[in-house]
C-alpha positions in Angstrom: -27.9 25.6 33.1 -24.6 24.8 31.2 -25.6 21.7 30.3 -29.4 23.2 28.4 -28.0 25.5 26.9 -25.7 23.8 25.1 -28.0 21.0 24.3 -30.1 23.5 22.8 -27.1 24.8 20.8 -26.8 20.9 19.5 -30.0 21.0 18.4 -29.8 24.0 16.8 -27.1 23.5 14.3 -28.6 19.7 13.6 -31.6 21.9 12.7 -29.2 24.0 10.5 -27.4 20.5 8.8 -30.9 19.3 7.6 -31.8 22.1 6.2 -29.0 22.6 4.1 -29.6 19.2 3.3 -33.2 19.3 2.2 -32.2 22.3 0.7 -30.5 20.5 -1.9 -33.1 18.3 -2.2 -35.8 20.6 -2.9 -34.0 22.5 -5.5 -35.4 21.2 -8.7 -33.5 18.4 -10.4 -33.0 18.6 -14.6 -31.5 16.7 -17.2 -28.4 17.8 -18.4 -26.8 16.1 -21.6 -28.5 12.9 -19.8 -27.4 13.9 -16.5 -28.9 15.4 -13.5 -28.2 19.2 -12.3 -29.3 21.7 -11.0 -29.5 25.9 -11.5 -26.3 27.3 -10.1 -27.8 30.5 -9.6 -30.6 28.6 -7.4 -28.2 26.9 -5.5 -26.3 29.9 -4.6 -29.2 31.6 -3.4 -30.1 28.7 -0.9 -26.3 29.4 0.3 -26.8 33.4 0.5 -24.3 33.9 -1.9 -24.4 36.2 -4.7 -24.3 34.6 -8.0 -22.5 36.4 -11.6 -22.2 35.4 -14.9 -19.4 37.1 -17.3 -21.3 35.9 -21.0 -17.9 37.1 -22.4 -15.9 34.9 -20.7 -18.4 32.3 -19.4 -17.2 32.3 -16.5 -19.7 32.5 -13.0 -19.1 34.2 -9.5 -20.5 32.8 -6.3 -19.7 35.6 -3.3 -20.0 36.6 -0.1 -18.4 38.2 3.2 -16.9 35.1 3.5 -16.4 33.5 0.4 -15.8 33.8 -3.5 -16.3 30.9 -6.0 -15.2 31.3 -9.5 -16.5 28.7 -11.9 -16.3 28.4 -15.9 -18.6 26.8 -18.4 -17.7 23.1 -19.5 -14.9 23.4 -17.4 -14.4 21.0 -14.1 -11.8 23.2 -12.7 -13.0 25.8 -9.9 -11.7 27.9 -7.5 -13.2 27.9 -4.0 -11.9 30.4 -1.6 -8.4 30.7 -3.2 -7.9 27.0 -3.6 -8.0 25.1 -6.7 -10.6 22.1 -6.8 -11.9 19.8 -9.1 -15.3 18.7 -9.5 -16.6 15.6 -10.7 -18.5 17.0 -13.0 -18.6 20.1 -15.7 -20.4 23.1 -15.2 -23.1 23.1 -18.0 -25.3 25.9 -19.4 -28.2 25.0 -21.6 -30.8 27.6 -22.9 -29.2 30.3 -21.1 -29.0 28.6 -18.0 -26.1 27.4 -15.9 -26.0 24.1 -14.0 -24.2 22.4 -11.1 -24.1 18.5 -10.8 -25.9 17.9 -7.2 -23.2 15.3 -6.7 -20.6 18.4 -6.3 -23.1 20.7 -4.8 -23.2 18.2 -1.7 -19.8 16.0 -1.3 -17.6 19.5 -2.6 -18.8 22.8 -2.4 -21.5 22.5 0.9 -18.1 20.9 2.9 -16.1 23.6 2.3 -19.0 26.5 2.3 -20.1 25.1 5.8 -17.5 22.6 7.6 -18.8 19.0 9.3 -18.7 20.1 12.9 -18.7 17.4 14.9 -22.3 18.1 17.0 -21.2 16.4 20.2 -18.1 16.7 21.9 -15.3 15.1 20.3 -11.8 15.7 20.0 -9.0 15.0 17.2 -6.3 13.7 18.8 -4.5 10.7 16.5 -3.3 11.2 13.4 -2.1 8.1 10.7 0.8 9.1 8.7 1.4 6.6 6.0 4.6 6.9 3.9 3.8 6.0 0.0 5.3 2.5 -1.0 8.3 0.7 1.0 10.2 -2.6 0.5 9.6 -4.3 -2.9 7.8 -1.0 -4.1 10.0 1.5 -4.7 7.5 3.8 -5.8 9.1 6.4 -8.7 12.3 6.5 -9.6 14.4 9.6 -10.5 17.9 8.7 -11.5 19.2 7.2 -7.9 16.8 9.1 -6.1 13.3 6.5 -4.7 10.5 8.0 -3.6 10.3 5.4 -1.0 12.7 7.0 1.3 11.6 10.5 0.2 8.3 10.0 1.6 9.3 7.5 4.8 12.2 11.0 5.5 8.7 13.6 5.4 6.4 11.5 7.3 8.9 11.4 10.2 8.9 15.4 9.9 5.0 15.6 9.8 5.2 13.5 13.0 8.1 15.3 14.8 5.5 18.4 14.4 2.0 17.0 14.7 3.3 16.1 17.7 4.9 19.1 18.8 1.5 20.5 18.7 0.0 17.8 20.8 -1.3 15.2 18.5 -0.9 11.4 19.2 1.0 10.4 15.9 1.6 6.9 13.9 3.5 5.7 10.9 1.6 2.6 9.0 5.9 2.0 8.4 8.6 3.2 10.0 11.7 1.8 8.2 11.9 0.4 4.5 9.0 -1.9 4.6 6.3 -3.2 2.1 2.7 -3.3 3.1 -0.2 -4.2 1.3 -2.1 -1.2 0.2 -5.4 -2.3 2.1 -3.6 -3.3 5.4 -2.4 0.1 5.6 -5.9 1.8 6.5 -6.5 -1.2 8.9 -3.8 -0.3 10.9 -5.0 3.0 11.1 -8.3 1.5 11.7 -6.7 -0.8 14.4 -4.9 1.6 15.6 -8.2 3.9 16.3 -6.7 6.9 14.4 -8.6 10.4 13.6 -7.3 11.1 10.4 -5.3 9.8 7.7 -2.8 10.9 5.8 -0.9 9.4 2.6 2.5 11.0 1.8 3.4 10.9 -2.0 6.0 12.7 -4.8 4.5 12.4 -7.9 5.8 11.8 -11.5 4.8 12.6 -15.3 5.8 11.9 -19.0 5.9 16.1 -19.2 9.4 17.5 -17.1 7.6 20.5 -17.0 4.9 19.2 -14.6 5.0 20.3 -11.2 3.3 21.2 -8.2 1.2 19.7 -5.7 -1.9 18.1 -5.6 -4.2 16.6 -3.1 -6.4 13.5 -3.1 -9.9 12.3 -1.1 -11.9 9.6 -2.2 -14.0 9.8 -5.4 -17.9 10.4 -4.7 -20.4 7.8 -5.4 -21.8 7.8 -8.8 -18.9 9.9 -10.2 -15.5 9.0 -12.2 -12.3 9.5 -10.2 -10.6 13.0 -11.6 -7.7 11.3 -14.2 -10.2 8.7 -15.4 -10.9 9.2 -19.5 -14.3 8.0 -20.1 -16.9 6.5 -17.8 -16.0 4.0 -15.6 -18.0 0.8 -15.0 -18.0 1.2 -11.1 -19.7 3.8 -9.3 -20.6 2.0 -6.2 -20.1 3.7 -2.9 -17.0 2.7 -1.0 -16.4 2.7 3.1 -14.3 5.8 2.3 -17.6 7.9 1.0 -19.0 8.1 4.4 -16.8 10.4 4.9 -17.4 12.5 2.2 -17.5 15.9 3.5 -14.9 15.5 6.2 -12.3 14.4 3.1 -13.1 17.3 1.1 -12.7 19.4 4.3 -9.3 18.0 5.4 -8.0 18.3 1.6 -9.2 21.6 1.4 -7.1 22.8 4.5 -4.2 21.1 3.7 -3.9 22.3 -0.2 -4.8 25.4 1.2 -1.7 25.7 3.6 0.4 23.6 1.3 0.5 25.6 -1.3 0.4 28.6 1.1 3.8 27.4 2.5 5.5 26.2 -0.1 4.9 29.0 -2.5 4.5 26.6 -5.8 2.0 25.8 -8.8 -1.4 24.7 -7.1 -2.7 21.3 -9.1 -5.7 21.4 -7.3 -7.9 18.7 -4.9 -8.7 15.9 -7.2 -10.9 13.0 -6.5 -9.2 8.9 -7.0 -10.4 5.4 -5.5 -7.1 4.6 -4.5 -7.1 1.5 -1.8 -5.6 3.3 1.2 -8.7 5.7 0.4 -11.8 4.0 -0.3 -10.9 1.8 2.8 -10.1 4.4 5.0 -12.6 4.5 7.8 -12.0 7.8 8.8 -11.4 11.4 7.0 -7.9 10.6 4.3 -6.2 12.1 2.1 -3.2 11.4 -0.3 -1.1 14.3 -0.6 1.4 14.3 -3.9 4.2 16.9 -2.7 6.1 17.3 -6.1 7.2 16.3 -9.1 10.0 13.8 -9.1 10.2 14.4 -12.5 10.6 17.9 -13.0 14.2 18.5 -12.6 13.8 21.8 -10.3 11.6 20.2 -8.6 13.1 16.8 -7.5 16.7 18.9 -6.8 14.2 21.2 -4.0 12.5 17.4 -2.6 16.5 16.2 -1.9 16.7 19.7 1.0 16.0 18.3 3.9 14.8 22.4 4.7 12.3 22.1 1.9 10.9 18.7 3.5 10.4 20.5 6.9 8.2 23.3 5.2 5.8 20.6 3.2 5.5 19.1 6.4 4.3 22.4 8.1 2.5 22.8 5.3 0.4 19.7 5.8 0.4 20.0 9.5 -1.3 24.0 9.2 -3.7 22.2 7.3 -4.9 19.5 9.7 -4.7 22.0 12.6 -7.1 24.2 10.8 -8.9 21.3 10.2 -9.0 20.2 13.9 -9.8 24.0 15.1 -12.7 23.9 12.8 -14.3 20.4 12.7 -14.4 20.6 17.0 -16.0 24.4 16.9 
């Protein structure tokens, strides 16, 4: 009796999955400024949210119980449930209308609005850590301070309390080591890891710059977030068929990030980076600071402030876990 009954609940929420896929695919597609969108207002209606637009401010609400999306016009910058993300494309209004790319509607918003449960049973329980750089690649540099051994020093914390909470953990390099960018998500691969997770400090021309930032792989057919001007290669990658579980897993971990550490939220951005695009299951690349901002770099040196990015980024894969193997 156990057992039909939760077949039949399989089959009811791969029921639910297609149609919110077809869903998108029955909205009508138009031409943009030579690209494809489609109504916002539609789309939100298909999602049972309630849709806004501020003419003022040209700005546009999505809400429910559950959720609240704030989008503006021209603008690829949203907010989705408190966090900030970016999408691939701008929102667009023409003739009084306003537009969402269906590239965004299905590899951003949907993973977020309703998380890729797994439909059979299937546990998280190995997690990749992979420390940014090693060896011959020092990574940034900040006065006598290498982000090398920053991010090596935090991925040892993430593990210590990944594994405190019961996860099976690995570092792609435990000691000051170089490895080829693509051999670092075949050891994860190899290794038969869950999850993936790139540890990073970041850097900019502007001292002023900080915060924290999270990457997944860039969507097929779109430009990676920093890129200026269209790119020549749009081709899917191995990383894109994991599109919505990225998006998921950066969502929760900005989310609790930020949440923990109490700074300036850069948002989820979207790159092709190699230990991305190659990664055969759900990564991210997680920027924790600015080694360049002076504030910033002196909090990255506390070993205190390491241990709460860490819980940071370990809230946000167990949030991800809880929800993914509902």
């Amino acid at each position: 009796m156990r057992f039909r009954y939760a077949a039949a609940w399989i089959v009811a929420m791969f029921l639910i999955v297609a149609k919110i896929e077809a869903a998108i695919k029955e909205l009508p597609s138009s031409l943009v400024f030579g690209k494809p969108y489609i109504n916002l207002k539609d789309y939100s209606q298909s999602r049972g949210l309630q849709f806004s637009f501020d003419s003022q401010n040209n700005t546009i609400t999505l809400s429910s119980k559950w959720s609240k999306l704030e989008f503006t016009v021209d603008s690829r910058q949203c907010s989705i449930n408190g966090v900030n993300v970016w999408l691939s494309f701008p929102i667009a209004k023409q003739n009084g209308v306003i537009y969402i790319s269906p590239i965004d509607a299905k590899t951003t918003i949907d993973p977020i609005l309703q998380p890729p449960r797994y439909l059979v049973s299937k546990k998280i329980k190995t997690v990749c850590i992979d420390p940014g750089h090693g060896g011959k690649d020092p990574g940034n540099l900040e006065g006598k301070h290498i982000e090398k051994v920053y991010t090596l020093s935090l991925a040892y914390e993430l593990k210590r309390q990944l594994e405190k909470a019961g996860l099976k953990v690995f570092l792609t390099r435990t000691s000051d080591k170089f490895i080829d960018l693509p051999q670092r998500a075949e050891i994860a691969k190899t290794k038969g890891a869950d999850l993936f997770i790139s540890i990073h400090f970041n850097s900019s021309d502007t001292r002023s710059v900080k915060g924290i930032e999270t990457y997944c792989v860039t969507p097929a057919g779109a430009d990676s977030t920093n890129v200026r001007g269209n790119t020549a290669n749009k081709s899917p990658v191995s990383g894109n068929k994991n599109d919505a579980r990225n998006m998921f897993l950066a969502w929760n971990i900005q989310k609790y990030l930020v949440k923990s550490m109490d700074t300036e939220d850069r948002g989820i951005k979207r790159a092709r980076f190699a230990v991305l695009k190659d990664a055969a299951v759900p990564a991210v690349l997680v920027e924790c600071g600015f080694m360049s901002n002076p504030e910033e770099m002196q909090k990255i040196q506390d070993v205190a402030w390491r241990r709460q990015i860490a819980k940071g980024i370990a809230d946000g894969i167990l949030n991800y876990k809880k929800q993914i193997e509902r």
